[in-house]
C-alpha positions as CSV (number, residue, x, y, z in Angstrom):
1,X,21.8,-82.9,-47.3
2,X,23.2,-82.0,-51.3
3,X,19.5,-81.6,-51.7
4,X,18.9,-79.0,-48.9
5,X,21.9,-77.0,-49.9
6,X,20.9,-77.1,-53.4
7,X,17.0,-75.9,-52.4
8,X,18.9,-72.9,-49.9
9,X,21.2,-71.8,-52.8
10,X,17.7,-71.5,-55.6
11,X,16.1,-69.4,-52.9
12,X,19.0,-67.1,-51.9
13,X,19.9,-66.3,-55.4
14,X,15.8,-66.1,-56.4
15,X,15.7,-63.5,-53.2
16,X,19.0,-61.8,-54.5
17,X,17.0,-61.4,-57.9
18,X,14.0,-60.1,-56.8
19,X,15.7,-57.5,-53.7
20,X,18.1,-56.3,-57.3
21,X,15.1,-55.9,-59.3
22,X,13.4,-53.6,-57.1
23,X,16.5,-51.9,-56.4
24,X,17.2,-51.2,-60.0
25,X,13.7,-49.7,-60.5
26,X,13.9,-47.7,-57.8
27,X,17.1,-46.1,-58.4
28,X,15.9,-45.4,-62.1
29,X,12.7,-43.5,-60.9
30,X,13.4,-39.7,-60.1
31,X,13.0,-38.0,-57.0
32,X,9.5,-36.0,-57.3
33,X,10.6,-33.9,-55.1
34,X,14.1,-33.3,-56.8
35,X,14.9,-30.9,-59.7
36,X,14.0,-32.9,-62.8
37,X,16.6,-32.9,-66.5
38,X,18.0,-29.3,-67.2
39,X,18.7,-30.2,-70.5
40,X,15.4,-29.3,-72.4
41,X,14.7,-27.0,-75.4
42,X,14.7,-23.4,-74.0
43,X,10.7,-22.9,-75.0
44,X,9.8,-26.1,-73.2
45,X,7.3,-24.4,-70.8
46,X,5.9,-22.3,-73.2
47,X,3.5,-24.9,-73.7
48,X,0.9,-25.6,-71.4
49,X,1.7,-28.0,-68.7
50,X,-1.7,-30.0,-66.8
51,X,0.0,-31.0,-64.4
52,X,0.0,-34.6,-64.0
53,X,2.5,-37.5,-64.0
54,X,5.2,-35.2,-66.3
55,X,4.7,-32.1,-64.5
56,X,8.0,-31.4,-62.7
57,X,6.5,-29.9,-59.6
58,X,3.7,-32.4,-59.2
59,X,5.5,-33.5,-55.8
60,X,4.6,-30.3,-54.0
61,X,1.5,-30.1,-52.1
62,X,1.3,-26.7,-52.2
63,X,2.2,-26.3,-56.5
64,X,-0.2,-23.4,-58.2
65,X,-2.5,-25.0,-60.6
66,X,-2.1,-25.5,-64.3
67,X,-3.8,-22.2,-65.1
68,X,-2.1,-20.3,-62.3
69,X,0.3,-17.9,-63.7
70,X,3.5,-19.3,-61.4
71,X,2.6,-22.6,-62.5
72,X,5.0,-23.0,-65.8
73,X,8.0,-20.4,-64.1
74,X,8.0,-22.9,-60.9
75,X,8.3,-25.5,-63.4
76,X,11.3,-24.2,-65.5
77,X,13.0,-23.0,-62.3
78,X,12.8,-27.0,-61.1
79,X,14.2,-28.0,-63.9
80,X,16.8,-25.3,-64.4
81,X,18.0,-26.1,-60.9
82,X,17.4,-22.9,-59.4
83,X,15.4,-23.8,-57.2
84,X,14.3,-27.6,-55.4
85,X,11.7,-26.0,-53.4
86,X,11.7,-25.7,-49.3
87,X,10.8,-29.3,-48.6
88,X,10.1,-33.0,-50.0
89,X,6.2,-31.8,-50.7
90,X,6.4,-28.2,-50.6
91,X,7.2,-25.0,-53.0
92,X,5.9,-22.3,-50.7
93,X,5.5,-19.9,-53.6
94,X,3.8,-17.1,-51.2
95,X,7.3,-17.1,-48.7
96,X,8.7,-13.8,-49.1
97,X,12.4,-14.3,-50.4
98,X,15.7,-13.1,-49.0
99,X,18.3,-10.8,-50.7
100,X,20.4,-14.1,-50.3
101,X,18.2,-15.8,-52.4
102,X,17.7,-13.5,-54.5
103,X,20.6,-13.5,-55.5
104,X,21.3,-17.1,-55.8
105,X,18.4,-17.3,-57.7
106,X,19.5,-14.9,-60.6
107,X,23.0,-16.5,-60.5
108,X,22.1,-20.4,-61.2
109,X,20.1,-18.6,-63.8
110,X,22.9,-17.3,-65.2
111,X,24.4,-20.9,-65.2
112,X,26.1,-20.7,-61.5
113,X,29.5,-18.8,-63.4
114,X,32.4,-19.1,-60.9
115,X,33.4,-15.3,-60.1
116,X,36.8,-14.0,-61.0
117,X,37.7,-13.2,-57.7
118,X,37.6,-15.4,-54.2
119,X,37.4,-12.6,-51.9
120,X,34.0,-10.5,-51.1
121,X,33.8,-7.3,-50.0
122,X,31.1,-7.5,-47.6
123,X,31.5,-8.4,-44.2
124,X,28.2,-10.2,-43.6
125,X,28.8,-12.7,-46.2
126,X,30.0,-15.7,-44.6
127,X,33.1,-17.9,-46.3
128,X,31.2,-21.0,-46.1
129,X,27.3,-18.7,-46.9
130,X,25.8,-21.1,-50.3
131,X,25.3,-17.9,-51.4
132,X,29.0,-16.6,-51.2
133,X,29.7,-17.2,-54.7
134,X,26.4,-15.9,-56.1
135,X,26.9,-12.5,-53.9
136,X,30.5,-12.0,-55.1
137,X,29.1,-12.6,-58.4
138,X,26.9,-10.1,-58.4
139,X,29.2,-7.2,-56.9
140,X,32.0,-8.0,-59.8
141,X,28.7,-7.7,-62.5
142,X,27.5,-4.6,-61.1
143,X,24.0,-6.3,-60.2
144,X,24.6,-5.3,-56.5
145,X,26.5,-2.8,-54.5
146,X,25.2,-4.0,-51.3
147,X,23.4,-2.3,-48.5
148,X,26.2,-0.8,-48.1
149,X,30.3,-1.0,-48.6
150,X,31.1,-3.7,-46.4
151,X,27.7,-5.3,-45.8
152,X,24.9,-7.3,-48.4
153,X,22.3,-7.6,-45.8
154,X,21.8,-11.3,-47.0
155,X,19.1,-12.2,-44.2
156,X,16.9,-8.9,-45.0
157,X,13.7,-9.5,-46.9
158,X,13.9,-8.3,-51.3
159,X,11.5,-6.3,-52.4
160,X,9.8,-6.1,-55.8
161,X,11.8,-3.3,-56.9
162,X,15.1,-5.0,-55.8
163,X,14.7,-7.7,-57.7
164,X,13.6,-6.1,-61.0
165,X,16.6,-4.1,-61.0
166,X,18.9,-6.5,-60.3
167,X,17.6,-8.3,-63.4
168,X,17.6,-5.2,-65.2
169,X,21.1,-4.9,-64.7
170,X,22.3,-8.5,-65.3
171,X,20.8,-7.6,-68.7
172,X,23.2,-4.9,-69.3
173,X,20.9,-2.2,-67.7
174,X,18.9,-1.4,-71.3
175,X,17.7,1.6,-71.8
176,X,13.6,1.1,-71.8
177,X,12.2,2.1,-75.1
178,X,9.4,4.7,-73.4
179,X,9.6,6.3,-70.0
180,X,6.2,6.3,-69.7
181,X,4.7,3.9,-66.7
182,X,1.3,3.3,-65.3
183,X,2.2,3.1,-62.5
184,X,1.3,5.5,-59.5
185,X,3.9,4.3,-57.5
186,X,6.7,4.6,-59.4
187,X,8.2,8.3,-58.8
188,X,10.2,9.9,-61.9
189,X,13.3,9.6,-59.3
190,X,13.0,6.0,-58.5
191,X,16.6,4.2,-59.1
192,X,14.3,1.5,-60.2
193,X,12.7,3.8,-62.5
194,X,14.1,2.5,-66.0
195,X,14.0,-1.1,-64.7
196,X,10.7,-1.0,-64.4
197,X,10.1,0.7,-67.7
198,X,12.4,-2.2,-69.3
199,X,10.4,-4.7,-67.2
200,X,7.1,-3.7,-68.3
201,X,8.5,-3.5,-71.8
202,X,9.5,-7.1,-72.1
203,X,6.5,-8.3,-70.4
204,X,9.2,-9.8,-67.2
205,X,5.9,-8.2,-65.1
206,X,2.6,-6.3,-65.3
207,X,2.4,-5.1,-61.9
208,X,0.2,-5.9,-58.7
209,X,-2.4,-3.7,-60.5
210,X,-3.0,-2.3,-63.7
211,X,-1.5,1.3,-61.7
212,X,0.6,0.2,-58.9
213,X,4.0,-1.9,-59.0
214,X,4.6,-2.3,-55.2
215,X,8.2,-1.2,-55.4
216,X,8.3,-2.2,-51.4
217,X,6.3,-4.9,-51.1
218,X,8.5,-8.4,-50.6
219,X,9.1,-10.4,-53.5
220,X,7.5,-13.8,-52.7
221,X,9.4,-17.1,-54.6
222,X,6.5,-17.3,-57.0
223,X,6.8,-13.9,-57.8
224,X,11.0,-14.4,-58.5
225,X,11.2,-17.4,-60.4
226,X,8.0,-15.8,-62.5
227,X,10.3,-12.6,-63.3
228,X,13.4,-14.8,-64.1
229,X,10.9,-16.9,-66.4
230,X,9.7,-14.3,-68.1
231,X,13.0,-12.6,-68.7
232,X,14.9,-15.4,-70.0
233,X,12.3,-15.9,-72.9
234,X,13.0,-11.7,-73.3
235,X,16.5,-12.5,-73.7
């Protein structure tokens, strides 16, 4: 009977070993599908990623290639926790965003600051909305005014020329170095005019053609994280 016990005991603690083991290792191996370290040199991604066992989007099914020109700002937006993608396996970098994204977006960017006040102005902006704090945010930085005085319009789709003025004015709202523009649909009157300018100027976009911006069109998720990519390494 001592000798049974003894056998059962060298089992269960050999089991209890080898169930710790592989519980160890998998708790040390990242998520794919979760944002990877945010602590890495600020020009990280400048260099070209291939995409293979370090690339931090490599989980997503749907991830640009290595030459595709979303590729490295999907990357730095992982890592930068601005964005985890919709799902376990997907990115969707050609689903339009919302203003409520937007706008999250550009504040995690910004390093998620806490706003200075608790209360928001506009009445569609939910007190328990992820977004609330990003939104009010915005309003106290003078990125936003809202659709209007009491409403944000957080559901409605962002356009293109939404987006590059709200960066435009997290920046200070520079004034561009030449009003010149090529393109054709771009009025002199545009409120986006000069954020355009500034965009073009600091390489944040090139357009949808080498004479069109699509001021209206909706600003897909590649097309966001690539803006707030490209103007972070403006500065």
């Amino acid at each position: 009977m001592k000798r049974t016990i003894q056998i059962l005991l060298a089992l269960a603690i050999f089991v209890f070993i080898i169930v710790f083991s592989a519980f160890s290792a998998n708790a040390a191996s990242p998520d794919p599908a979760a944002p990877q370290d945010s602590e890495l040199p600020p020009d990280i991604f400048d260099e070209h990623c291939d995409g293979g066992a370090s690339c931090p989007g490599r989980a997503f099914l749907d991830m640009p290639p290595a030459e595709h020109w979303a590729h490295l700002p999907i990357d730095w937006a992982l890592t930068r926790h601005i964005t985890a993608g919709t799902g376990p396996s997907s990115f969707s970098p050609e689903l339009g965003c919302t203003r409520a994204q937007a706008v999250t977006f550009l504040w995690r960017a910004a390093g998620s600051p806490t706003p200075q006040s608790g209360s928001c102005p506009f009445l569609d902006v939910p007190a328990d909305a992820y977004y609330r704090s990003a939104v009010i945010w915005a309003k106290e930085q003078g990125i936003t005014s809202g659709s209007s005085e009491v409403s944000f319009s957080p559901d409605a789709v962002c356009q293109r020329a939404q987006i590059i003025t709200f960066l435009w004015r997290a920046k200070g709202s520079p004034i561009p170095e030449s009003d010149s523009l090529p393109f054709r649909d771009v009025s002199e009157s545009a409120y986006y005019r000069d954020a355009v300018a500034w965009a073009i100027q600091h390489h944040v976009t090139t357009g949808t053609s080498s004479v069109s911006f699509s001021p209206g069109a909706t600003c897909t998720r590649a097309q966001i994280v690539t803006f707030l990519y490209q103007a972070n390494r403006a500065g």
